[in-house]
Backbone as ProteinMPNN parsed JSONL, in Angstrom:
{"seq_chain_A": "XXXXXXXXXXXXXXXXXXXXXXXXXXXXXXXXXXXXXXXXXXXXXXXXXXXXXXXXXXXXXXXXXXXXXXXXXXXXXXXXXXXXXXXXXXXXXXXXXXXXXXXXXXXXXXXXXXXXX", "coords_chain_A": {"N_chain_A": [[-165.733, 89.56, 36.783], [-162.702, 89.67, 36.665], [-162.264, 88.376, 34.03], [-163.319, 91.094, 32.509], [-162.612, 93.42, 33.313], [-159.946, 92.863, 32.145], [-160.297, 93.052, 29.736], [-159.024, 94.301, 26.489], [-160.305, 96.626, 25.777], [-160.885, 97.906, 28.497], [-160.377, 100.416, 30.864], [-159.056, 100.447, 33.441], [-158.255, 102.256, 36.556], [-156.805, 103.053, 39.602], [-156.767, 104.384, 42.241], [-154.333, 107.058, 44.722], [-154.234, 108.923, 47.743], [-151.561, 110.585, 48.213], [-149.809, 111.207, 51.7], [-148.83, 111.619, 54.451], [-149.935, 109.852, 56.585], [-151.198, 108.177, 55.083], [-151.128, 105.979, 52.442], [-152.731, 104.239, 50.91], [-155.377, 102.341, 48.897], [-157.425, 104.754, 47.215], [-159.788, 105.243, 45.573], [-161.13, 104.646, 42.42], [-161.68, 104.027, 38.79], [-163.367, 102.942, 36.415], [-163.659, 102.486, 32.757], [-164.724, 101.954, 29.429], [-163.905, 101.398, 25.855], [-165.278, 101.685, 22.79], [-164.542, 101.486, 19.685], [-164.744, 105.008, 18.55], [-165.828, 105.902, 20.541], [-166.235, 106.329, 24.378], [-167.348, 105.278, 27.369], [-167.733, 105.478, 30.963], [-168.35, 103.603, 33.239], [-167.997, 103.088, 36.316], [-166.866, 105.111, 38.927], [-165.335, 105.686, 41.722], [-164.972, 106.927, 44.972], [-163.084, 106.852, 48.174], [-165.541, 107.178, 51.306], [-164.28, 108.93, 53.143], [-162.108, 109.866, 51.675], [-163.32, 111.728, 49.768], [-163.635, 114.654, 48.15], [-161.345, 115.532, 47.942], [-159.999, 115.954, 45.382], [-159.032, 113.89, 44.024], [-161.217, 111.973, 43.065], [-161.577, 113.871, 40.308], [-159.099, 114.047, 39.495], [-158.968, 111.084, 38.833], [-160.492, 111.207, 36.832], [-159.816, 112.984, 34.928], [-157.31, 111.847, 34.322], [-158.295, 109.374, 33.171], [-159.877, 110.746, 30.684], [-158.254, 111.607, 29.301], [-156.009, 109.388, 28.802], [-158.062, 107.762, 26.975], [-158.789, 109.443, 25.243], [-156.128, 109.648, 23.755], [-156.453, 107.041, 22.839], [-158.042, 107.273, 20.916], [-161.122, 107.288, 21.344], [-163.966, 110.156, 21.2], [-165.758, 110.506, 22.2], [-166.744, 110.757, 25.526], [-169.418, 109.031, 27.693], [-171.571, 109.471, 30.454], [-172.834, 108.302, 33.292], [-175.402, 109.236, 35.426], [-176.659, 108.611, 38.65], [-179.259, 111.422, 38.962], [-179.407, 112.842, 41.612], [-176.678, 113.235, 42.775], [-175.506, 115.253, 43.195], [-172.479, 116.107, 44.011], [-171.223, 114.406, 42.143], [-172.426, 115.553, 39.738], [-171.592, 117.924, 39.438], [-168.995, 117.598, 39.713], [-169.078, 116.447, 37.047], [-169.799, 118.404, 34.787], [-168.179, 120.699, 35.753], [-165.91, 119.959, 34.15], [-166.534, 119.863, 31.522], [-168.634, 118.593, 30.754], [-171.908, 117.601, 29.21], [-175.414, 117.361, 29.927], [-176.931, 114.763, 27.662], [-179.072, 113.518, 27.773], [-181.676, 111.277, 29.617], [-182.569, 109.197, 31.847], [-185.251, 107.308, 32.907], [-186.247, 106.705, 36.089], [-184.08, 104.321, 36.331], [-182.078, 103.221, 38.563], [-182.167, 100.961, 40.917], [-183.54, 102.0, 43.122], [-185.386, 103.542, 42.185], [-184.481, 106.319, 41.023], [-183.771, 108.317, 39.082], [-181.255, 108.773, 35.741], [-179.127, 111.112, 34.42], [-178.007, 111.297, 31.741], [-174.527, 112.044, 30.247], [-172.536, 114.068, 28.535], [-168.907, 114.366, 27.492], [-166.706, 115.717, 25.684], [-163.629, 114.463, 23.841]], "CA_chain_A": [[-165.158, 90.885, 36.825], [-161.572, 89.661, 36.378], [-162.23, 88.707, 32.786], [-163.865, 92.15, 32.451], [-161.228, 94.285, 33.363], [-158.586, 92.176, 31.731], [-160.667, 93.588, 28.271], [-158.033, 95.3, 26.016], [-161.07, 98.104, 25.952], [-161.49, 98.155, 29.436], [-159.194, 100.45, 31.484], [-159.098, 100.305, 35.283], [-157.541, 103.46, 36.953], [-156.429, 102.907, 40.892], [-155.557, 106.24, 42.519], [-154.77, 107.175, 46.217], [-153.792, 110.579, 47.809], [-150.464, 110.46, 49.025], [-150.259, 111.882, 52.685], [-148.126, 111.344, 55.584], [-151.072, 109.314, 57.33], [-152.012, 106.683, 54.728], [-150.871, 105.536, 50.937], [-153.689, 103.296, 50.576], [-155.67, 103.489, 47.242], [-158.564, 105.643, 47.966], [-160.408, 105.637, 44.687], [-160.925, 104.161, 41.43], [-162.303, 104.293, 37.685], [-163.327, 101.73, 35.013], [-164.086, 102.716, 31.952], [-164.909, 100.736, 28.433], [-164.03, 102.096, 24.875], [-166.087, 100.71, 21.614], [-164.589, 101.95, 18.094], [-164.217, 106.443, 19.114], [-166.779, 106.439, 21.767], [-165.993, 105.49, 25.405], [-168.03, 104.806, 28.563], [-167.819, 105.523, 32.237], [-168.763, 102.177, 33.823], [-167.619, 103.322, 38.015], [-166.14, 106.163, 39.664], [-165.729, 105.72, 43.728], [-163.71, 107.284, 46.358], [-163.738, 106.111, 49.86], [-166.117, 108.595, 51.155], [-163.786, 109.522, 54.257], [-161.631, 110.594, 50.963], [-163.85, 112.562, 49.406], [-163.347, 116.723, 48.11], [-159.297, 116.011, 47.617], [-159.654, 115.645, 43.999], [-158.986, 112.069, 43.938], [-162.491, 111.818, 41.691], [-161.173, 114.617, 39.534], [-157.802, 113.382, 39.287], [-158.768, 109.302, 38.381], [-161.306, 111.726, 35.555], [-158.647, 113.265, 33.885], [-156.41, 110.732, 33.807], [-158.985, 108.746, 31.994], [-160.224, 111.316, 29.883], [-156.544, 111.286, 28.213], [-155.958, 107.856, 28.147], [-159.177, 107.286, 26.361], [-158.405, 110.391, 23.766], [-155.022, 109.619, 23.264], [-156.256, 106.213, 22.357], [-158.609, 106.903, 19.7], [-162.047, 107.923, 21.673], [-163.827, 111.432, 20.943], [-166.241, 111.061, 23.35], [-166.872, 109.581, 27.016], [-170.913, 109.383, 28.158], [-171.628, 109.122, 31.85], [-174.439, 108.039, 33.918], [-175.028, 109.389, 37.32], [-178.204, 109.395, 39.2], [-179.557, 112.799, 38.979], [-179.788, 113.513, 42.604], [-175.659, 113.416, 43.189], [-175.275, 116.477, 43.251], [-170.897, 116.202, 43.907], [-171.04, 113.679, 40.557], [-173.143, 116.246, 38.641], [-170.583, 119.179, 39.608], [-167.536, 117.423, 38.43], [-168.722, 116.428, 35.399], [-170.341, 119.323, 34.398], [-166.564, 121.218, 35.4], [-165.021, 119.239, 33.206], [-167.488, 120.293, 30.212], [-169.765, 117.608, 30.065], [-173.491, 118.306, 29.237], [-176.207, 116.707, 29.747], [-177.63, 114.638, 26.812], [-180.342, 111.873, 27.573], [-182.063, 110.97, 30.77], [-183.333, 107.463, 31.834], [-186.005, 107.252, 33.964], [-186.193, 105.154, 37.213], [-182.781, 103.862, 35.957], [-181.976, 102.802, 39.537], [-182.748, 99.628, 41.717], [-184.423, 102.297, 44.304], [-186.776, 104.201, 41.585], [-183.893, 107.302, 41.128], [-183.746, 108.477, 37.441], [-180.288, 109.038, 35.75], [-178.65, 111.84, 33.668], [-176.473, 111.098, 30.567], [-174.021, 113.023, 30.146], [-171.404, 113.516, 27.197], [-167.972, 114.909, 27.526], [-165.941, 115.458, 24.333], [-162.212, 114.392, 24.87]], "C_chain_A": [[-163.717, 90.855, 36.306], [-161.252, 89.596, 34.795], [-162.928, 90.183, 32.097], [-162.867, 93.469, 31.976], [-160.09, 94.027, 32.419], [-159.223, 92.436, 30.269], [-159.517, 94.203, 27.973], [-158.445, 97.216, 25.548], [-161.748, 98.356, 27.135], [-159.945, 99.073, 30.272], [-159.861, 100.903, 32.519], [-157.892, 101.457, 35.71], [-157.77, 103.341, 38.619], [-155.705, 104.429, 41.502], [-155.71, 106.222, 44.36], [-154.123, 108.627, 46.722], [-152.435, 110.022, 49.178], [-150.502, 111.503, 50.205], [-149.485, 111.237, 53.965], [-148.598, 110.187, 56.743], [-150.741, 108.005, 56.642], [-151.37, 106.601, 53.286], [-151.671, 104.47, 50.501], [-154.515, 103.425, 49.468], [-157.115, 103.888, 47.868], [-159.543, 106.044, 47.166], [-160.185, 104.796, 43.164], [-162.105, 104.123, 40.405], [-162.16, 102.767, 36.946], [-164.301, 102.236, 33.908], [-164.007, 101.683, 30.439], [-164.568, 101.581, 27.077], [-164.906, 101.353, 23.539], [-165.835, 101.803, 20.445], [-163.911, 104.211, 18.787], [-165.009, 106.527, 20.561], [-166.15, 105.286, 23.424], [-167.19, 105.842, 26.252], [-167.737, 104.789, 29.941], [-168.362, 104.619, 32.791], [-168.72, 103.002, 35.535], [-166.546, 104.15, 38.356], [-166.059, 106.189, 40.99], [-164.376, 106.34, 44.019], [-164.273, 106.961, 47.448], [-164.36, 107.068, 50.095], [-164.98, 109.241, 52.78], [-162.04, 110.303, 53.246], [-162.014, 111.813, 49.876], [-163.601, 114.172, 49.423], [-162.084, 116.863, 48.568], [-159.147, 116.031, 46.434], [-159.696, 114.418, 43.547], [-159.884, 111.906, 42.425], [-162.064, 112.754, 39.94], [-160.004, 114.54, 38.549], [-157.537, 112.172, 37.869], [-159.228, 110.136, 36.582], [-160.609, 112.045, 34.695], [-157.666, 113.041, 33.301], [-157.12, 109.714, 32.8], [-159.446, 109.682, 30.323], [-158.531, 111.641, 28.871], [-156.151, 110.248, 27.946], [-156.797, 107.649, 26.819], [-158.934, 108.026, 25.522], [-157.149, 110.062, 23.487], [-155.482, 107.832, 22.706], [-157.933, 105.923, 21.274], [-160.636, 107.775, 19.943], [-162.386, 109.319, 21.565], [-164.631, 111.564, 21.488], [-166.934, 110.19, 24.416], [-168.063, 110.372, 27.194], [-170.597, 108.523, 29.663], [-172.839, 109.229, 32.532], [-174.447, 108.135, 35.106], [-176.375, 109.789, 37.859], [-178.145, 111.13, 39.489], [-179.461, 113.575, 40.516], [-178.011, 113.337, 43.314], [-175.223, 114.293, 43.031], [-173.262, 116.865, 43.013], [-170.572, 115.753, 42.355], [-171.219, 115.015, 39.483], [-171.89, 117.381, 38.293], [-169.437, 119.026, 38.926], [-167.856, 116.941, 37.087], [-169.025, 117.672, 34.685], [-168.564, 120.818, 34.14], [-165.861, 121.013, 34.809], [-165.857, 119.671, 31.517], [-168.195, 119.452, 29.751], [-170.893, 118.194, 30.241], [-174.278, 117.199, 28.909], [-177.412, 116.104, 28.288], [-178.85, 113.543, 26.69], [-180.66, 112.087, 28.905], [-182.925, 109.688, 30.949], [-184.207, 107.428, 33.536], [-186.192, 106.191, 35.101], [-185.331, 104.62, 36.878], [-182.353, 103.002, 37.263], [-182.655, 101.626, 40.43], [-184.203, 100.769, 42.151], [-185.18, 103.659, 44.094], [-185.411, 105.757, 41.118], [-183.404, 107.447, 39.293], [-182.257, 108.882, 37.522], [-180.169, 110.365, 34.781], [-177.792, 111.292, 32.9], [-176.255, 111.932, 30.415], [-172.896, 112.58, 29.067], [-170.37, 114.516, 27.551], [-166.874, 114.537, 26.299], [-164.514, 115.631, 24.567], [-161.635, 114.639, 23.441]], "O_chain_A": [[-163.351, 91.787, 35.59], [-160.419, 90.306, 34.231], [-162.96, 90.124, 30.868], [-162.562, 94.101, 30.965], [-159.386, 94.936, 31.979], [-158.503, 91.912, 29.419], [-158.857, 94.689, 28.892], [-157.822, 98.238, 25.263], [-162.871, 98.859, 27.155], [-158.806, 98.607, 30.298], [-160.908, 101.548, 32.579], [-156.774, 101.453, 35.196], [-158.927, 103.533, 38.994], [-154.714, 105.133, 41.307], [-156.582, 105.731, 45.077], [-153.528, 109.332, 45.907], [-152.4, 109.475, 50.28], [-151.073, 112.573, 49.993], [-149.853, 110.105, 54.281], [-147.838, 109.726, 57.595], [-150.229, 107.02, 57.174], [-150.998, 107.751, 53.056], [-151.193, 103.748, 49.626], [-154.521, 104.532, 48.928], [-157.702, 103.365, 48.815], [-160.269, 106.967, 47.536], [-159.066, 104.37, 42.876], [-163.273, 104.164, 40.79], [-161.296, 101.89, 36.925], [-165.51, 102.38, 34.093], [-163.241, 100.72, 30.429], [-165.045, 102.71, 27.188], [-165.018, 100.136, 23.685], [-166.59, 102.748, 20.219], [-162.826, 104.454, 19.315], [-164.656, 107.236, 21.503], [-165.823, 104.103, 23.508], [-167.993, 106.677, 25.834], [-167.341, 103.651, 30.189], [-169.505, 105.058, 32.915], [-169.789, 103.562, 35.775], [-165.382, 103.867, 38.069], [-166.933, 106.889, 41.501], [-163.242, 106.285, 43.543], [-165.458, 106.803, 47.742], [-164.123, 108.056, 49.399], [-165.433, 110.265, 53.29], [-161.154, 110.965, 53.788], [-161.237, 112.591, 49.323], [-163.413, 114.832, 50.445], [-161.626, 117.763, 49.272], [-157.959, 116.146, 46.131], [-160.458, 114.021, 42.665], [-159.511, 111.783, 41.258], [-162.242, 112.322, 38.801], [-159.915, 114.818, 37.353], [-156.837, 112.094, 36.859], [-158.666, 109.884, 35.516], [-160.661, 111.472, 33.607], [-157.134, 113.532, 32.305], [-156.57, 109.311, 31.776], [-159.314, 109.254, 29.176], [-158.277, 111.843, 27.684], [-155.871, 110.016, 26.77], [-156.256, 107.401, 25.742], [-158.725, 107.356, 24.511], [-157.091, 110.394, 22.303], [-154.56, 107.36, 22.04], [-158.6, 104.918, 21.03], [-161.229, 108.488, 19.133], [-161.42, 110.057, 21.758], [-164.849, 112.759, 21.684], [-167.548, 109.145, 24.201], [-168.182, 111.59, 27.06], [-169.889, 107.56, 29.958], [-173.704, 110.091, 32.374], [-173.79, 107.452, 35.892], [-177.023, 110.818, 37.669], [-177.284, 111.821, 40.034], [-179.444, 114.805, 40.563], [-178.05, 113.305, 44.544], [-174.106, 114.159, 42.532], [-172.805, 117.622, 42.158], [-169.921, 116.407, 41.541], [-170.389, 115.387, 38.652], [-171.398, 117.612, 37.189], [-168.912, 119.702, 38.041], [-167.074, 116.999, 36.138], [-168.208, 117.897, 33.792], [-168.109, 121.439, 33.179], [-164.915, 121.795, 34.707], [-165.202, 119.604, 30.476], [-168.481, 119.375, 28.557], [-171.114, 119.067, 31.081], [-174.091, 116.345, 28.042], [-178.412, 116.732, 27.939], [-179.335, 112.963, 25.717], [-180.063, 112.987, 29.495], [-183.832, 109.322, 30.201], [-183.86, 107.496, 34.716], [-186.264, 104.977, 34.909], [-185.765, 103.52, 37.221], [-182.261, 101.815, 36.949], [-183.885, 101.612, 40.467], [-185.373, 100.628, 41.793], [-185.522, 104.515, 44.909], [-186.259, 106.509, 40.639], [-182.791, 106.644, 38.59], [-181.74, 109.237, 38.582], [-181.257, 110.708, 34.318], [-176.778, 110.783, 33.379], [-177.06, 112.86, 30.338], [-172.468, 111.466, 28.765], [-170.815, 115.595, 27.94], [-166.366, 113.444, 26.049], [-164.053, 116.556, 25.237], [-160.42, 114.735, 23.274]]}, "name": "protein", "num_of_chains": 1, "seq": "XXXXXXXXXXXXXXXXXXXXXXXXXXXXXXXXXXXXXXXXXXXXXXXXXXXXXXXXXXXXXXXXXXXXXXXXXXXXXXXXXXXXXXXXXXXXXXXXXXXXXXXXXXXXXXXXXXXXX"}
């Protein structure tokens, strides 16, 4: 993983929601670029951080990185039945272009999705 990350087309995005409570990081992105096109590899938030933005946040911070460095468009793969995933990408103007069936260890098909940055 460490040589992974440490790609010069891999960028790693650490985010946390500042808050009187906690400054701990509470979320994070890795994404891959190849030539204009990039890749959504992992999107998490703790789930006891969940519906602050956080996810929205790490997204749009990538989605500028990645266009300001050459990419014109990021595809994302999110089992179909995440309903929160589906929402933010879809808010953001991604649309669904592929679907992979049983994609998942535990039989759960995915959605590709393309968002043009």
């Amino acid at each position: 993983m460490a040589t992974f990350i440490a790609s010069p087309d891999t960028l790693c995005l650490l985010g946390s929601i500042n808050d009187d409570t906690e400054r701990a990081p509470a979320g994070f992105l890795i994404a891959r670029k190849a030539a204009d096109e990039a890749e959504l590899l992992t999107l998490a938030v703790a789930p006891e951080r969940r519906r602050e933005g956080l996810g929205r946040a790490l997204l749009i911070a990538a989605m500028a990185i990645l266009g300001e460095s050459g990419a014109k468009q990021l595809f994302l793969e999110v089992e179909e039945g995440n309903l929160a995933a589906v929402e933010l990408y879809r808010s953001l103007g991604a649309t669904v272009v592929g679907r992979r069936a049983r994609y998942y260890e535990h039989g759960a098909d995915a959605a590709i999705f393309s968002l043009a940055l």
